[in-house]
VMD Tcl script that draws the C-alpha trace (Angstrom):
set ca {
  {0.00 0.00 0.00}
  {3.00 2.12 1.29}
  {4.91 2.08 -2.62}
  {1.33 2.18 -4.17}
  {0.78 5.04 -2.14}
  {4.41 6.94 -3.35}
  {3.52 6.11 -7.26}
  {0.27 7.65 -6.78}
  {2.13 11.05 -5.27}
  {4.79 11.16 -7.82}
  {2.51 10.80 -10.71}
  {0.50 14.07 -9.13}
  {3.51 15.73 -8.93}
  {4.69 15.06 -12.47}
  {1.42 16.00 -13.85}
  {1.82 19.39 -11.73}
  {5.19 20.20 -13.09}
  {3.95 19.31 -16.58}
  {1.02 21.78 -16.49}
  {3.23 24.38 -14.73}
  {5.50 24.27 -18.21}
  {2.91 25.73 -19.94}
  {3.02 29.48 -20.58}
  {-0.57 30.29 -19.76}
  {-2.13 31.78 -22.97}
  {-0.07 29.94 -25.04}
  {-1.88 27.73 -27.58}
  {1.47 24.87 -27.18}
  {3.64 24.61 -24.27}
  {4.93 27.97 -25.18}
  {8.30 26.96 -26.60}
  {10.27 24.01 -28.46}
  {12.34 24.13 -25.65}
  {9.26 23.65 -23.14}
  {7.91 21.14 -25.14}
  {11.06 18.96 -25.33}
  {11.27 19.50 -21.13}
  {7.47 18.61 -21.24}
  {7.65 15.86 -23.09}
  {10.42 14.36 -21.14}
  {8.07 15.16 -17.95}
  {5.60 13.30 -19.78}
  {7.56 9.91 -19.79}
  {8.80 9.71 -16.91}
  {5.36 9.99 -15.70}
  {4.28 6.73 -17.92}
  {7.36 5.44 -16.51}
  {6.12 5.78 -13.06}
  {2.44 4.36 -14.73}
  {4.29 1.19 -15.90}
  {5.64 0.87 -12.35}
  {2.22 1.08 -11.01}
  {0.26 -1.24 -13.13}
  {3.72 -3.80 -12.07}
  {2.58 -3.63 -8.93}
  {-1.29 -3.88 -8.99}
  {-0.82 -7.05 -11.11}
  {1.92 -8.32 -8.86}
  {-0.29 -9.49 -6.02}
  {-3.42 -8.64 -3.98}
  {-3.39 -5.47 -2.57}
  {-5.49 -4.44 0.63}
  {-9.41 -3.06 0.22}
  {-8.50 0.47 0.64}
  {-6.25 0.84 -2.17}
  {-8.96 0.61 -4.42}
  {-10.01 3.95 -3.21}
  {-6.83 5.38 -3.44}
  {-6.48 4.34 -7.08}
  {-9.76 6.59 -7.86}
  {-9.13 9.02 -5.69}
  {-6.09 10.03 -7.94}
  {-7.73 9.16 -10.85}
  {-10.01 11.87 -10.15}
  {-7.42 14.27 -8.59}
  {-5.54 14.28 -11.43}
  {-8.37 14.72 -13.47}
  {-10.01 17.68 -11.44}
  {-6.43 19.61 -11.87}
  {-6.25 19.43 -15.77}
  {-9.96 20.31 -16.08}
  {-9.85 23.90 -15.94}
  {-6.63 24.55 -17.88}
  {-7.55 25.52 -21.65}
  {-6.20 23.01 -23.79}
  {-2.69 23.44 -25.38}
  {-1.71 20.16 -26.77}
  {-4.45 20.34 -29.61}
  {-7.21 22.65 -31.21}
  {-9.64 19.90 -31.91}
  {-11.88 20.51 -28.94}
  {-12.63 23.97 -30.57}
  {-13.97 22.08 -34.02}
  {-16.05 20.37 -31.23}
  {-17.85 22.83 -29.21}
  {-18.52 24.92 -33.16}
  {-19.87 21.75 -34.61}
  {-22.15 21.66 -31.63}
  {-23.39 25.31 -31.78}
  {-23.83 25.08 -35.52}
  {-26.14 21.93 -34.59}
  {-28.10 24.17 -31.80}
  {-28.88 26.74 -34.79}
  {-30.48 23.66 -36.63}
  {-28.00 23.62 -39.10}
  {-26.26 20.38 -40.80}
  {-22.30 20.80 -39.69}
  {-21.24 19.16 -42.64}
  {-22.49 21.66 -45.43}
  {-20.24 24.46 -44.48}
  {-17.05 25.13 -44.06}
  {-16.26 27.36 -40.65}
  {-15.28 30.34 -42.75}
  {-18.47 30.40 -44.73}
  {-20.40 33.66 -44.91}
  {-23.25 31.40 -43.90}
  {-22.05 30.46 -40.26}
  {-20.98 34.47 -39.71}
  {-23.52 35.06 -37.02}
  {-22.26 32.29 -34.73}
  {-18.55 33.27 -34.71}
  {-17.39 33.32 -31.12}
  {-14.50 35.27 -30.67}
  {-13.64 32.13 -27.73}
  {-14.18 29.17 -30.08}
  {-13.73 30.44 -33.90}
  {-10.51 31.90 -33.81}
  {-9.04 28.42 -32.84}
  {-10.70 26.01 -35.00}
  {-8.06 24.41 -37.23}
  {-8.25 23.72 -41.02}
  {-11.61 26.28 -40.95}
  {-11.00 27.63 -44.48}
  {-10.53 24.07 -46.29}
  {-11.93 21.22 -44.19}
  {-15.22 20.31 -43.58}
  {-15.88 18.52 -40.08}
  {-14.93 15.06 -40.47}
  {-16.21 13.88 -37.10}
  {-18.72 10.88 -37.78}
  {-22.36 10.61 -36.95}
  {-22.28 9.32 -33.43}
  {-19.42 12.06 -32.01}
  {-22.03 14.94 -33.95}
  {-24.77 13.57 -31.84}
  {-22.40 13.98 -28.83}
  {-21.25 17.63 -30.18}
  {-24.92 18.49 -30.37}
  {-26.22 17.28 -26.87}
  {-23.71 19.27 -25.11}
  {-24.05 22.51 -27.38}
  {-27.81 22.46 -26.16}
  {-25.96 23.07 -22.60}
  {-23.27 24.60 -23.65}
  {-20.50 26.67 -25.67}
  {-17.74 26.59 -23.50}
  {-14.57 24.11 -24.03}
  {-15.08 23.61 -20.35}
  {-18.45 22.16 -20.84}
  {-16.98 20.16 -23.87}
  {-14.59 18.21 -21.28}
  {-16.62 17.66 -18.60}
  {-18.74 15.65 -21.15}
  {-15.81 13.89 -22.34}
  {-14.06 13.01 -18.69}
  {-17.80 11.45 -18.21}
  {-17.47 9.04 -20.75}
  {-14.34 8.25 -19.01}
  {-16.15 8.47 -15.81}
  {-18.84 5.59 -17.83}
  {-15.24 3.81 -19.25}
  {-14.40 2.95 -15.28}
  {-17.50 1.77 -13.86}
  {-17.93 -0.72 -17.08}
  {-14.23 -1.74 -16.50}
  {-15.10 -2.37 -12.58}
  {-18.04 -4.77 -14.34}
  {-15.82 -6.62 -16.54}
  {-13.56 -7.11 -13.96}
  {-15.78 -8.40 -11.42}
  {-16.98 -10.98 -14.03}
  {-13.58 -11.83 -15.02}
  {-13.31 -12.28 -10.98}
  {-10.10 -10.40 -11.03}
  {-8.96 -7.66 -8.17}
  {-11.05 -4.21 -9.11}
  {-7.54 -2.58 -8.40}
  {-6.86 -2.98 -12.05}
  {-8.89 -0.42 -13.16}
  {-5.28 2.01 -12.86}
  {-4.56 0.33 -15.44}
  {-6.52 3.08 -17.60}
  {-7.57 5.44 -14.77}
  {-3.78 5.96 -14.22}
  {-2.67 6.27 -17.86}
  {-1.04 9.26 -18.32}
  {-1.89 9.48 -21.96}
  {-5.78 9.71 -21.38}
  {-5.27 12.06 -18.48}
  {-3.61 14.54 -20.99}
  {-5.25 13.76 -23.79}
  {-9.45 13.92 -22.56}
  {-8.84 16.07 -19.19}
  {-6.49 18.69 -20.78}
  {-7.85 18.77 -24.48}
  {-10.77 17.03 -24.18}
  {-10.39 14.76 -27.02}
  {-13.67 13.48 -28.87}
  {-11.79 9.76 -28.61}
  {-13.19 9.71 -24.69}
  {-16.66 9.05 -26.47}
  {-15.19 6.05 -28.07}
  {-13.80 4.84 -24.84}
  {-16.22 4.80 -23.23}
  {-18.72 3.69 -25.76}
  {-15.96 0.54 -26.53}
  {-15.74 -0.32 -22.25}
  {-20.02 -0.23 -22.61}
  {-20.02 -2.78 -25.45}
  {-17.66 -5.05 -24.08}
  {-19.30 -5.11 -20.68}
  {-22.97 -6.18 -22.65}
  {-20.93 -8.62 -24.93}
  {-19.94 -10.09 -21.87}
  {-23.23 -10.47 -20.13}
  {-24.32 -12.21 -23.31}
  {-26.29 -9.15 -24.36}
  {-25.19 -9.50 -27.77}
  {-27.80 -7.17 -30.02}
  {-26.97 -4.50 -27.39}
  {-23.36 -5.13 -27.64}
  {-23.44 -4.52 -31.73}
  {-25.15 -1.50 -31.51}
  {-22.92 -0.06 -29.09}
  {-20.44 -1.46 -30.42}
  {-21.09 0.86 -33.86}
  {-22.15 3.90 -31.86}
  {-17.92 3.61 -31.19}
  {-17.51 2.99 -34.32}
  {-19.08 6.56 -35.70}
  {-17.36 8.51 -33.07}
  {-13.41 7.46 -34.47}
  {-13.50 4.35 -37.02}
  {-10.50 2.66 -35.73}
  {-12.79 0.79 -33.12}
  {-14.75 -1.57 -35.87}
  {-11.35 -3.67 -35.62}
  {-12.96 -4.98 -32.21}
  {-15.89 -6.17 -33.87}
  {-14.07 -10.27 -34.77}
  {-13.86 -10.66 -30.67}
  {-17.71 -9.79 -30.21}
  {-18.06 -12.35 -32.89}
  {-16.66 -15.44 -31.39}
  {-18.24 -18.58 -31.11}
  {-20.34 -17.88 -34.31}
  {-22.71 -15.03 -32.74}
  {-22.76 -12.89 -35.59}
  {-26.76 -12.06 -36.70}
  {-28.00 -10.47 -33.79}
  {-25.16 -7.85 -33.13}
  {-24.23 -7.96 -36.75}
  {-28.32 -6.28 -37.50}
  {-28.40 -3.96 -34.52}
  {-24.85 -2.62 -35.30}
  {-26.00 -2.13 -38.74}
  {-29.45 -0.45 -37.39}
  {-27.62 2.09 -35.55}
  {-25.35 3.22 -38.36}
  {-28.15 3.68 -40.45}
  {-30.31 5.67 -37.42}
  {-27.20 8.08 -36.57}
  {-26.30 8.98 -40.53}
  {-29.98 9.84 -41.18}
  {-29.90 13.14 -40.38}
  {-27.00 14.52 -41.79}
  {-27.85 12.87 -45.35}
  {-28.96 16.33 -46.57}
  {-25.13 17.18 -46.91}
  {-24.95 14.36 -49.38}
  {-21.65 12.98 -50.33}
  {-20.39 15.87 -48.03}
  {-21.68 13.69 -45.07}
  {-18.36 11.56 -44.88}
  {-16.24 15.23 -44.27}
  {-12.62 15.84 -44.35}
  {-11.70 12.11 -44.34}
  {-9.79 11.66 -47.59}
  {-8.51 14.66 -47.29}
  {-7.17 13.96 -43.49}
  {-5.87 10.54 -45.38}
  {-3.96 12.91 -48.40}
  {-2.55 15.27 -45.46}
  {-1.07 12.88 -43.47}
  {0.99 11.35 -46.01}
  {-1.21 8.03 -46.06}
  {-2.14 7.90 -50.21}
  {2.38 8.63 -51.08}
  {2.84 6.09 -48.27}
  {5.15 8.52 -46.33}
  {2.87 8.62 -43.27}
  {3.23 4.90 -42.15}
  {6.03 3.96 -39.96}
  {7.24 1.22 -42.14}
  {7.48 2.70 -45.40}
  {8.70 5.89 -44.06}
  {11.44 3.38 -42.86}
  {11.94 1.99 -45.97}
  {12.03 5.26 -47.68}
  {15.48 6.47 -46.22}
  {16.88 3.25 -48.03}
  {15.05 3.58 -51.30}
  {12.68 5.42 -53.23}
  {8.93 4.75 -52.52}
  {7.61 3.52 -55.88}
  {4.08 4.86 -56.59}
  {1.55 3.39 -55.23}
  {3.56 2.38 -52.19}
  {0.59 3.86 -49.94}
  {-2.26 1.50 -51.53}
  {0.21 -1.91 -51.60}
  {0.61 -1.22 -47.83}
  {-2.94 -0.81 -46.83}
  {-3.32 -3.88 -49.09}
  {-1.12 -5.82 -47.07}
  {-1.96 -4.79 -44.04}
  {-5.55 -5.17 -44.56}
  {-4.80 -8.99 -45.63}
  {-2.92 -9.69 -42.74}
  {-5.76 -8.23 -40.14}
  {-8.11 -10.28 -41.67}
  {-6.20 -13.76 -41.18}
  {-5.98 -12.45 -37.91}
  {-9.99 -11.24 -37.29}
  {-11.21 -14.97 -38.80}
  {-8.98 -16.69 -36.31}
  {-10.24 -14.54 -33.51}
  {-13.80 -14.63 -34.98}
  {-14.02 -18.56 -35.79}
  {-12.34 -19.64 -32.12}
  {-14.74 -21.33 -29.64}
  {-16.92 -19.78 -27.56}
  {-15.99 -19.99 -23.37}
  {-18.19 -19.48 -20.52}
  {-17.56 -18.37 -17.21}
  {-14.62 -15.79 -16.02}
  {-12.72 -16.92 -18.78}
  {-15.12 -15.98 -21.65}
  {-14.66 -12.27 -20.05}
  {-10.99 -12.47 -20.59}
  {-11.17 -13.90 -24.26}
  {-13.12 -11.06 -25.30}
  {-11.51 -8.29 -23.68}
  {-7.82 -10.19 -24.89}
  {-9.11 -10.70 -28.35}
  {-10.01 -6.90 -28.31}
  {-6.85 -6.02 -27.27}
  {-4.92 -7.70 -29.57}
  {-7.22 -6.68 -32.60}
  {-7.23 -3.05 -31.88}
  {-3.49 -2.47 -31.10}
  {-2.73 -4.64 -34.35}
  {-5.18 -2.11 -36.01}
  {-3.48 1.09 -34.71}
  {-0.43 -0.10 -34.79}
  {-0.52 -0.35 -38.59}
  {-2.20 2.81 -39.17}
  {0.50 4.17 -36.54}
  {-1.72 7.48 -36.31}
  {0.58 10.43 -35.98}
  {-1.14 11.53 -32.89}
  {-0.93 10.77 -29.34}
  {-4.59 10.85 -28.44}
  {-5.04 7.38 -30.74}
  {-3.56 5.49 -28.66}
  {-5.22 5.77 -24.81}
  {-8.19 3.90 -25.52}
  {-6.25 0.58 -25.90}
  {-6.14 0.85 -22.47}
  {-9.69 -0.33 -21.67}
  {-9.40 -3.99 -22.83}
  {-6.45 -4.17 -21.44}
  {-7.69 -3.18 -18.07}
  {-8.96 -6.90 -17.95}
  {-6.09 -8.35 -19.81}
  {-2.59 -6.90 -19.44}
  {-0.96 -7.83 -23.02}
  {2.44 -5.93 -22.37}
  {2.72 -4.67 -25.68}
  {-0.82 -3.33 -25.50}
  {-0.34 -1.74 -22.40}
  {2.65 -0.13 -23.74}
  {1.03 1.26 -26.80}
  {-1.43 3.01 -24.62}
  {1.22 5.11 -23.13}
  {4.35 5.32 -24.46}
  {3.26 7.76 -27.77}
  {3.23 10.56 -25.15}
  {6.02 10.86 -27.31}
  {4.39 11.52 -30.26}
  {3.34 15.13 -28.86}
  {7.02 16.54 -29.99}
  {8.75 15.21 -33.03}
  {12.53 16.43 -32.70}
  {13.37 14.95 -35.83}
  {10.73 15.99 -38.17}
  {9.93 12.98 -39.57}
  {7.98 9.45 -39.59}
  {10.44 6.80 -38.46}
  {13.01 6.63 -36.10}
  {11.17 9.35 -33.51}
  {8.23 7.00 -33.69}
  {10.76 4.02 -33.72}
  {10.78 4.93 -29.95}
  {7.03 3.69 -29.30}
  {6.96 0.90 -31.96}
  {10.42 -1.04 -32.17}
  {9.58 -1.80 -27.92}
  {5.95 -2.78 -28.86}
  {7.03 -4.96 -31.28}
  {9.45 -6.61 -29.17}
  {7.11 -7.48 -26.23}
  {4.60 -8.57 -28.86}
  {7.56 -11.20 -30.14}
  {8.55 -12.42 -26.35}
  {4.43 -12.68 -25.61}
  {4.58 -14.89 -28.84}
  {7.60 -16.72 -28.42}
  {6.52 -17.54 -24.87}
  {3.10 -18.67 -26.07}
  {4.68 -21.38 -28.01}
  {7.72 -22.39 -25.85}
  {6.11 -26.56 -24.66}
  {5.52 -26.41 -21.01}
  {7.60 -28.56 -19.43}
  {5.83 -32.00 -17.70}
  {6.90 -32.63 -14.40}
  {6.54 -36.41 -12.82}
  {3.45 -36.11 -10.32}
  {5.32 -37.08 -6.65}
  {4.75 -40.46 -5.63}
  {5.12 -41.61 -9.57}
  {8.16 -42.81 -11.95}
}
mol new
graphics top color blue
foreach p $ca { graphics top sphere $p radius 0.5 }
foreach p [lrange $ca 0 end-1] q [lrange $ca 1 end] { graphics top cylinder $p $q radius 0.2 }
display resetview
């Protein structure tokens, strides 16, 4: 209790020092300089995570350090809460999509800028939105319907948080579920309640990927009960907040279940796109060119290739043979996953929240998003079962907010070459024989 105890206080005090590098008013740390110093702040605080999550999964720990775990969780939470964020703009695209839904307009037919959407410049939220005078919004159904319930309460990025800590808030008490089926010690909730990269990235900047978190703990928690229709359709609510979470849907498959939350899923997708259809093709946003920006069609913007590209040339096309590949390789992997047997008891709990894990890092992992807030919600299946690798991908692109090297491979190599190798010692492990020991008493 006593070490648990000393994590919990230096991880306080690392997030204090990291917020008190920011020059208030500043819309980044305020300097390279500070960001290098923050960044560096940064990891040693996931280094201090790591340390904890060692020790919750080393043994049983007494009653009362259950509270303690949330009682930080929420500390931590209630001192990045008022700051304005300064790691990313996005929040501001947020809280404007939502007030351009309160006038009972469609936020994908304009762009920000448009002489349209004058009247409901805020000099608090408009100045800040990023890409207003080319993108449209490319946040999908499900987040708009988030944006829109909040801008009915409010226009504040303040108000946009607190909604966005309380699907965190929803995240937890689904976890605390799972894990009580799973019959495991509720102390592993730290495991995401004590990452440092959703602290920064949903208490500081609010990040719409909260939604999806805790949208993705709901699902799992119903898939678990054997509430499978529910499951689906939650299950795709995640899925139109940030796409990457359809790579869970093989684990909610398992054992051949695959009508009932395959239907509902597709019910719900249909029932959240509906009203935005008047925008027409516009409806799907910014998302191609998001893909074109981040180097994703020249291939430049995945790790690999950006690898490869220091040694040779990237032919064209190099982008599309990737995602190819890729694509191939996660579907081998999804079938297996999908077509495995079903289990019952505690153990089915840990199957699906395993399978998840593995799915969704393998998913991220080879779209290696550029951006740190990506990564947290691997966090939640891993809550129920560690998979080191996973567990490291959920923190470790802290990183990722700095880039001293201006470029898409060895900076990055930082996060991924270390993933990668605990995936291969998990693997290798996995197949080692277990040795057969002579029962006593017998030859």
């Amino acid at each position: 209790m006593a070490r648990l105890t000393g994590l919990g206080v230096l991880l306080f005090l690392i997030t204090l020092g990291a917020l008190s590098l920011h020059v208030p008013g500043a819309d980044t740390v305020g300097s390279v300089e500070r960001a290098n110093v923050f960044v560096g702040v940064l990891a040693l605080g996931v280094g201090v995570y790591l340390l904890a999550v060692r020790l919750v999964l080393k043994g049983p720990l007494p009653p009362r350090a259950f509270w303690l775990i949330l009682a930080v969780a929420v500390l931590l939470r209630a001192m990045l809460l008022p700051s304005l964020p300064f790691l990313s703009s996005d929040i501001y695209r947020y809280v404007w999509d939502g007030q351009v839904q309160a006038a009972g307009i469609n936020p994908y037919r304009y762009l920000p800028v448009d002489p349209a959407l004058e009247p409901l410049r805020d000099p608090a939220v408009f100045p800040w939105i990023n890409r207003a005078s080319y993108a449209h919004t490319i946040y999908p159904p499900a987040a708009q319907a988030v944006f829109a319930l909040v801008g009915q309460v409010t226009a504040t990025v303040t108000g946009m948080k607190l909604a966005m800590v309380g699907f965190e808030a929803l995240a937890v008490l689904c976890l605390l579920g799972l894990l009580s089926l799973a019959r495991l010690p509720r102390e592993r909730v730290l495991i995401y309640a004590w990452n440092p990269l959703a602290l920064w990235s949903f208490a500081c900047d609010g990040h719409v990927d909260a939604v999806a978190v805790g949208l993705l703990a709901l699902a799992l928690l119903c898939r678990a009960r054997a509430r499978e229709g529910l499951a689906g359709a939650v299950l795709a609510a995640a899925v139109l907040v940030k796409f990457l979470p359809v790579a869970a849907a093989p684990a909610f498959l398992r054992g051949g279940r695959f009508w009932r939350p395959a239907l509902a899923g597709l019910a719900v997708i249909v029932v959240l796109y509906l009203p935005y259809l008047s925008a027409g093709p516009q409806v799907f946003g910014f998302l191609q060119g998001y893909g074109d920006e981040e180097g994703y069609r020249s291939g430049q913007g995945f790790w690999l290739l950006a690898g490869l590209a220091h040694l040779v040339p990237l032919p064209d096309g190099a982008g599309m043979a990737y995602l190819i590949g890729a694509a191939v390789l996660l579907a081998v992997l999804a079938l297996r996953i999908a077509r495995a047997p079903a289990l019952g008891g505690p153990a089915a709990t840990v199957a699906l929240c395993r399978d998840t894990a593995i799915l969704t890092a393998c998913t991220t992992a080879a779209a290696n998003p550029h951006y740190a807030w990506y990564y947290p919600w691997l966090a939640v299946p891993a809550t129920v079962a560690p998979v080191p690798a996973v567990v490291w991908l959920s923190a470790a692109p802290v990183l990722f907010y700095v880039d001293p090297f201006n470029e898409r491979f060895f900076w990055p190599g930082l996060v991924f070459v270390p993933a990668i190798g605990l995936a291969l010692r998990d693997l290798l492990r996995a197949r080692a024989p277990t040795p057969i020991r002579a029962l006593e008493g017998q030859p």
